[in-house]
N, C-alpha and C positions, 0 to 999 in steps of 0.2 A: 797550855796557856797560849793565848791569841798573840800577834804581835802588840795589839795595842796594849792591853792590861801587862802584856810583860814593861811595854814604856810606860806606862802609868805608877808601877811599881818603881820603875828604875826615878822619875822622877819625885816620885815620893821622896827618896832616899837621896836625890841629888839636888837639893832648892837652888844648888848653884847654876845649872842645866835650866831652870826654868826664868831665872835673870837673865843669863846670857838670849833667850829664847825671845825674850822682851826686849834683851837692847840691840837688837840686830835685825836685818832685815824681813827674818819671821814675825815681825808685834805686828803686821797686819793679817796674820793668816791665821787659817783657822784650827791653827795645829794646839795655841795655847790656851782655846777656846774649851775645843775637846776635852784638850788635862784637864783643865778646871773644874768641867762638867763631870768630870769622870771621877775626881776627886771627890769632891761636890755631893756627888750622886749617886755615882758608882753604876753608872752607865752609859755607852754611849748615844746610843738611840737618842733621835732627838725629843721623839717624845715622853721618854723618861723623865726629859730632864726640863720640864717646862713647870711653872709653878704654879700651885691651884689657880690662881687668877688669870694666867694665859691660857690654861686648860678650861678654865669655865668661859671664856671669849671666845674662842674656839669653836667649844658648845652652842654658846649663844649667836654664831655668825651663823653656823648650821640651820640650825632652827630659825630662824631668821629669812634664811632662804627658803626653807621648805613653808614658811606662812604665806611668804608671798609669790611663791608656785601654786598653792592650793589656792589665794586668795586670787589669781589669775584666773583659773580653773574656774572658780564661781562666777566671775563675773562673766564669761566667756558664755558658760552653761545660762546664766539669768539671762542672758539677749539672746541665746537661740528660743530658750522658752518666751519670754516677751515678744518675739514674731510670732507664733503659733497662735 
């Protein structure tokens, strides 16, 4: 067992460890983030842990980009044909 899932575990079993985690200088890092996700989730990988709607945004920015790389492509290709 990795270090994180062994702390994942251990905070499972200590909800006190994860207050104290919040009221101290750690609530801006991204230590209670992880728990949560891992909790959550049950992994850390970010992209586990993203939800269908950020997954399909994601997709959709992809795609997105590739329309209007191909949609460049054409028009690039229509002006050299249009001099000939």
């Amino acid at each position: 067992m990795n270090l994180k899932n062994k702390l994942s575990c251990f905070i499972k079993t200590e909800k006190a460890l994860l207050k104290l985690l919040k009221n101290t200088e750690f609530q801006n890092q991204p230590y209670i983030q992880w728990i949560e996700n891992f909790n959550n989730f049950g992994s850390f990988k970010v992209q586990d842990n993203l939800t269908v709607e950020e997954n399909e945004l994601i997709y959709l920015r992809k795609e997105n980009q590739q329309l209007r790389m191909e949609n460049d492509i054409l028009k690039q290709a229509a002006l050299i044909i249009g001099k000939k």
